[in-house]
C-alpha positions as CSV (number, residue, x, y, z in Angstrom):
1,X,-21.0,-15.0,20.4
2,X,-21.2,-12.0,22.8
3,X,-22.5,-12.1,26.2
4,X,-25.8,-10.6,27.0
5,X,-23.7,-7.7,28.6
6,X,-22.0,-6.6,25.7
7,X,-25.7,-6.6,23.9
8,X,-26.8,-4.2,26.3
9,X,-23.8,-1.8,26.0
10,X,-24.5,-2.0,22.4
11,X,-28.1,-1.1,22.8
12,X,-27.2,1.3,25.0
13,X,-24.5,2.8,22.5
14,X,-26.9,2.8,19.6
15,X,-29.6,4.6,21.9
16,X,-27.2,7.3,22.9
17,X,-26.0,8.0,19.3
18,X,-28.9,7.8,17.9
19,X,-30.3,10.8,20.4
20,X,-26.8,13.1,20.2
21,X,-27.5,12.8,15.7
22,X,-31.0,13.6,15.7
23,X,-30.7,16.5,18.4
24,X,-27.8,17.8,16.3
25,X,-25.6,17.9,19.2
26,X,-22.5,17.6,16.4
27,X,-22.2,14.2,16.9
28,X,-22.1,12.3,13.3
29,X,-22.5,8.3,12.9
30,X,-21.3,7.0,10.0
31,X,-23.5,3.8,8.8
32,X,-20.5,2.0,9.3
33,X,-20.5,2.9,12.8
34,X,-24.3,2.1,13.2
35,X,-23.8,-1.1,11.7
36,X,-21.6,-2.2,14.6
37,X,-23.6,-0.6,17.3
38,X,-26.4,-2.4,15.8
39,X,-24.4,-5.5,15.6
40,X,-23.5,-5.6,19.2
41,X,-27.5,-5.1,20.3
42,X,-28.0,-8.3,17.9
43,X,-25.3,-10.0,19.7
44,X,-23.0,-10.4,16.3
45,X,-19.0,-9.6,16.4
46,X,-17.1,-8.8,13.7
47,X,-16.7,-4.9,12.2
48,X,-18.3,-3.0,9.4
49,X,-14.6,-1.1,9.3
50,X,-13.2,-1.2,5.9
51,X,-9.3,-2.5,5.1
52,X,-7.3,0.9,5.3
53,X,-9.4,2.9,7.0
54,X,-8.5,4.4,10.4
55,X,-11.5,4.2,13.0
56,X,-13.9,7.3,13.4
57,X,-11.8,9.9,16.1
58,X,-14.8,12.2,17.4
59,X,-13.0,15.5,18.6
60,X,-13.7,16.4,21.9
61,X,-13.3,19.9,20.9
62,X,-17.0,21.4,21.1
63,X,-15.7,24.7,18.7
64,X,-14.6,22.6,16.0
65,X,-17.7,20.0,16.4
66,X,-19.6,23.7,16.0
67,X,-16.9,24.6,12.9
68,X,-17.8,21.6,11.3
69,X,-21.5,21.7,11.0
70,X,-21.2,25.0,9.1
71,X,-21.4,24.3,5.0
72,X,-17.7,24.6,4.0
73,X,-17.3,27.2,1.2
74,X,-13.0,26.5,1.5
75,X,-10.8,24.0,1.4
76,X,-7.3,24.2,2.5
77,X,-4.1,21.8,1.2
78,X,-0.8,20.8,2.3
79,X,1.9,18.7,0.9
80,X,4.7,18.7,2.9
81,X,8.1,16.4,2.7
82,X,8.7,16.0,6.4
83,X,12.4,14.3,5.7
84,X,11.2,11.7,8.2
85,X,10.8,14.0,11.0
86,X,15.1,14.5,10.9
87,X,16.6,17.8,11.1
88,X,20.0,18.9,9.4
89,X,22.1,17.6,12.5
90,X,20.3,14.3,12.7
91,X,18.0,14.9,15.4
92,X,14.2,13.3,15.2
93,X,11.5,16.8,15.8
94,X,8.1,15.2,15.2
95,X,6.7,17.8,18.0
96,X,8.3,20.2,15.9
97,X,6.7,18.6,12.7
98,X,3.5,18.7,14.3
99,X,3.8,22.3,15.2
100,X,4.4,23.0,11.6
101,X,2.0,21.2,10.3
102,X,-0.8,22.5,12.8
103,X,0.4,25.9,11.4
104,X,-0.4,25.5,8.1
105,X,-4.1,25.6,9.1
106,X,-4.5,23.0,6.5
107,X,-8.0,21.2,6.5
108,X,-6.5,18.0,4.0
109,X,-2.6,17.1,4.5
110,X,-0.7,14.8,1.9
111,X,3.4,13.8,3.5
112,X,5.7,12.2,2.2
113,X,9.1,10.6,3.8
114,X,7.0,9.4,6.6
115,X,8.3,6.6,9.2
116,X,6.7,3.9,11.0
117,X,8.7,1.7,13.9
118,X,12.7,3.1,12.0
119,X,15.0,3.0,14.1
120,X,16.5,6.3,12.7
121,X,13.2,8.1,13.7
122,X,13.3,6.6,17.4
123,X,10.6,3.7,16.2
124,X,7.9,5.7,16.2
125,X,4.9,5.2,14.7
126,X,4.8,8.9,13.0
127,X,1.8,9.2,10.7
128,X,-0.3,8.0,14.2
129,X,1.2,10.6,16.5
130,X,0.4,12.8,14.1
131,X,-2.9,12.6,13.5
132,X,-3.5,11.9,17.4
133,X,-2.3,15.1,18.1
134,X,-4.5,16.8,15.3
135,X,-7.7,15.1,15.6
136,X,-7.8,14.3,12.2
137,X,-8.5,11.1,9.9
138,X,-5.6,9.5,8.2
139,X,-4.6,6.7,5.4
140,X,-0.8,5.7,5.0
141,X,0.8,4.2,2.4
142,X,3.8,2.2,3.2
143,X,6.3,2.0,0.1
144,X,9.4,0.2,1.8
145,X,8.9,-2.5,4.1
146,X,11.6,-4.0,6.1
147,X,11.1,-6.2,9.1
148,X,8.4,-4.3,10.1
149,X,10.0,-1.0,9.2
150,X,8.0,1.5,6.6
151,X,9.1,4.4,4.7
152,X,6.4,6.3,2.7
153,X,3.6,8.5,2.2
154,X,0.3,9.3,4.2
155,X,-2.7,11.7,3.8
156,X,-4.5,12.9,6.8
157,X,-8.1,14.8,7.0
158,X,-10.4,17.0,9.3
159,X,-13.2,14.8,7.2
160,X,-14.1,11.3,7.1
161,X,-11.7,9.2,4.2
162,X,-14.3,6.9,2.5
163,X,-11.8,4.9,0.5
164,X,-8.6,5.0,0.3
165,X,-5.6,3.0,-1.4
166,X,-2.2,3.0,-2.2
167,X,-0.8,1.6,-5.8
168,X,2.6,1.0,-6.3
169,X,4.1,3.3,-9.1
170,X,6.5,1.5,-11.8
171,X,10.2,1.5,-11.2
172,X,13.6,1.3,-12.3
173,X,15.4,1.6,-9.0
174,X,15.5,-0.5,-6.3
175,X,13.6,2.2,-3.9
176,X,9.9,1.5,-4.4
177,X,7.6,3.9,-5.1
178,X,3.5,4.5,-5.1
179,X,0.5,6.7,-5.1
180,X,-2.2,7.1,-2.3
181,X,-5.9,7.7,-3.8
182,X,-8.1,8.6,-1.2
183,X,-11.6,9.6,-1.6
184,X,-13.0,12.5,1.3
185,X,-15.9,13.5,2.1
186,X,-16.3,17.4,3.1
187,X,-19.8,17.8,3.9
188,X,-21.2,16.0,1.5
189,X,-18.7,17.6,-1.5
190,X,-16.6,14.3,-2.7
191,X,-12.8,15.5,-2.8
192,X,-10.1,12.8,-5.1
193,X,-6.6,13.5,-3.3
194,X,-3.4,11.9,-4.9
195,X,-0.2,11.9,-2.8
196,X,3.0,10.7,-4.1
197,X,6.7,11.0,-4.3
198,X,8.3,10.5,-7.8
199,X,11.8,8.8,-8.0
200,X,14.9,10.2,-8.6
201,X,15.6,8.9,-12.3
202,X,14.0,10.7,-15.1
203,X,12.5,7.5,-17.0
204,X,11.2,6.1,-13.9
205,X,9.5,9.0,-13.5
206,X,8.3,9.3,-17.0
207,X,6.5,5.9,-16.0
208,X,5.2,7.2,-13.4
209,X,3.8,10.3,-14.8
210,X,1.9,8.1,-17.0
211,X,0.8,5.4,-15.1
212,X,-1.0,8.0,-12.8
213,X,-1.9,10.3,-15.4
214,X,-4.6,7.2,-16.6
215,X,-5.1,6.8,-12.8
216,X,-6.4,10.3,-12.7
217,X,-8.0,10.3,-16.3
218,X,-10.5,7.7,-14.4
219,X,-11.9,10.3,-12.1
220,X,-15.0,12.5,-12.6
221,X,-14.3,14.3,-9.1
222,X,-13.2,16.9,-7.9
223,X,-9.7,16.4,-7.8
224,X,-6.4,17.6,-5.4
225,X,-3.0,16.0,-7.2
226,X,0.5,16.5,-4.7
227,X,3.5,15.3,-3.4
228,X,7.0,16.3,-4.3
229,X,7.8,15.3,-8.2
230,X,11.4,15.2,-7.5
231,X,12.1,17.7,-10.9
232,X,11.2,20.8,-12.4
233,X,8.0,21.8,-13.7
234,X,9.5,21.8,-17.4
235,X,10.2,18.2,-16.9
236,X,9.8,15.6,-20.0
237,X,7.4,13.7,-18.0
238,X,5.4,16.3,-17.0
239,X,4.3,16.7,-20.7
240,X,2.3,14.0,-19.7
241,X,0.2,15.7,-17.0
242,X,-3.4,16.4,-17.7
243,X,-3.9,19.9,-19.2
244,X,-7.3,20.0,-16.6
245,X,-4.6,20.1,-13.7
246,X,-3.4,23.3,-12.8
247,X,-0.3,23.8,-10.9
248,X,-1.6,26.2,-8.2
249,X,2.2,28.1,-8.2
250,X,1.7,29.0,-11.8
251,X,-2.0,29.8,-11.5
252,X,-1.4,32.4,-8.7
253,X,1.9,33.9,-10.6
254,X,4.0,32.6,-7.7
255,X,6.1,29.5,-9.5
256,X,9.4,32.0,-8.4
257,X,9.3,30.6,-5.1
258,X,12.0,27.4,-4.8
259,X,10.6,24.8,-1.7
260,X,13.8,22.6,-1.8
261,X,16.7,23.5,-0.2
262,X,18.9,20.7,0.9
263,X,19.2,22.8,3.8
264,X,21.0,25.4,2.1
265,X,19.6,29.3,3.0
266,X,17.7,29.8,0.1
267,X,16.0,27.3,-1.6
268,X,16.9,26.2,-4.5
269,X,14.2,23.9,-6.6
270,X,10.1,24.1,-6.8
271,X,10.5,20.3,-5.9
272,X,6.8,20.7,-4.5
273,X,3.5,21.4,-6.1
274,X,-0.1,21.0,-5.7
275,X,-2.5,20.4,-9.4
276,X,-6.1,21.3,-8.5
277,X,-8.4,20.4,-11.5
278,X,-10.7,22.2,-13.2
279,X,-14.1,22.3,-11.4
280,X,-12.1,23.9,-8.2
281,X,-11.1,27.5,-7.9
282,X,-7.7,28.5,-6.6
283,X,-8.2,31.4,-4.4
284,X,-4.7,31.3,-2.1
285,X,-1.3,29.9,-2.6
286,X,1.5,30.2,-0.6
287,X,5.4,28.7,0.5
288,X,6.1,28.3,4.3
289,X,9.7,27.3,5.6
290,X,10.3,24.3,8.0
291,X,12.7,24.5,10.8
292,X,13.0,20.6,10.5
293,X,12.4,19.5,6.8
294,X,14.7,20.7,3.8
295,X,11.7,20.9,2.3
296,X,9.2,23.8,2.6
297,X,5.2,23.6,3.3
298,X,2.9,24.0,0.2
299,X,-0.4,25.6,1.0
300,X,-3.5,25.7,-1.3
301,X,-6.6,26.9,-0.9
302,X,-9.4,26.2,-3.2
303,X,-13.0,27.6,-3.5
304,X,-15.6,23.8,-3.4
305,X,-18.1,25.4,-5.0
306,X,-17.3,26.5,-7.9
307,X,-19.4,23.5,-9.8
308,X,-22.4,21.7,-8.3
């Protein structure tokens, strides 16, 4: 049981965020978040926070509390390989990462290679330094697990992530594998985004193909598909792909332009791609370089409103 103190700081708390919502002073409260506030006035404990979902950040920036009020007609995406934050001499550049990242201008972000507590990374915790510095909402989804260690993929957001989960892809290999479905909502607009990172064998990733081919089959959403496929666009497995995904590169003439490099001077592979489905218009497309990554940044931006 609480004390009567904390039920009055949770009166207090509902009070005051009840006031900020209905004067629109770009404050919002989830119900999740009301249902605690209300929880402490009753004098309950417990949370209303759901497994695998980060806590509501409020920005303290007034412009982009102001930014986010306004209906959102675009929607900007990046997948990015952030090769764990390591550069080609070995050194660990999260700042640098961030920087890029920030860059981008992208409103929903899908990474993969991304470290939590490795000791080759310095042991930090990257996916929450990351979105600390951004401001933004974020999921990860931990494929390799040891002692404590994780290696894998994360999706961060300017808007709230509703649901979010992380299904482990078949393998053949000993690395494990998987694919983050997470569920955003942009002002009321419900946004599916898929991250993943294919394996390096071809009938692994045949599997894989599949197996998240019927994952996305069982979406009626609006739907963002991205990650780095580890293989060319003329792939076997990627027969298997929906025909309502488009590759953004191809739709916007611009599948010429390699994202892999293995830090050679010009890149070498389109290792990288974003599928945007159907009932979402691409209107911009384009390849930035990373001063850290061998991997370059993959920017999309689609039109929301193309279908009600």
């Amino acid at each position: 049981m609480l004390s009567k103190g904390f039920r009055v700081f949770g009166t207090v708390l509902l009070f005051i965020f009840s006031m900020l919502a209905l004067s629109g002073g770009g404050v919002k409260i989830t119900e999740n978040e009301h249902a605690v506030f209300a929880q402490l006035a009753a004098g309950g404990g417990g949370t209303a926070e759901k497994p695998g979902i980060k806590p509501v950040r409020i920005p303290l920036d007034i412009s982009r509390q102001e930014e986010a009020k306004k209906m959102v007609k675009t929607l900007t995406f990046l997948s990015f390989n952030i090769h764990s934050a390591i550069d080609m001499n070995g050194d660990v550049k999260l700042d640098d990462i961030i920087e890029e990242i920030r860059g981008s201008g992208a409103d929903v972000i899908g990474l993969q290679e991304v470290e939590r507590f490795m000791p080759r990374s310095g042991y930090k915790d990257q996916i929450k330094l990351i979105a600390e510095a951004l401001g933004y909402f974020y999921y990860y989804g931990g494929n390799l697990n040891i002692l404590g260690a994780r290696y894998g993929n994360a999706v961060l957001s300017k808007y709230p992530i509703m649901a979010s989960d992380n299904l482990k892809l078949p393998k053949n290999k000993l690395e494990p594998r998987g694919l983050i479905e997470a569920e955003i909502d942009v002002d009321g607009i419900e946004i599916k985004v898929f991250v993943t990172h294919l394996g390096l064998d071809a009938k692994e990733r045949m599997k894989q193909i599949r197996f998240i081919n019927d994952r996305i089959a069982q979406n009626s959403k609006r739907t963002i598909f991205m990650g780095d496929f580890n293989n060319r666009l003329d792939s076997p497995e990627m027969e298997h792909l929906s025909p309502d995904l488009a590759d953004a590169a191809v739709f916007m003439s611009r599948d010429d332009q390699s994202t892999y490099s293995l830090y050679q001077e010009t890149p070498s592979f389109r290792l990288d791609r974003i599928y945007v489905s159907q009932d979402l218009s691409i209107v911009d497309y384009t390849i930035l370089p990373s001063q850290v990554s061998d991997h370059a940044r993959v920017i999309v931006t689609v039109d929301l409103n193309m279908a009600d």
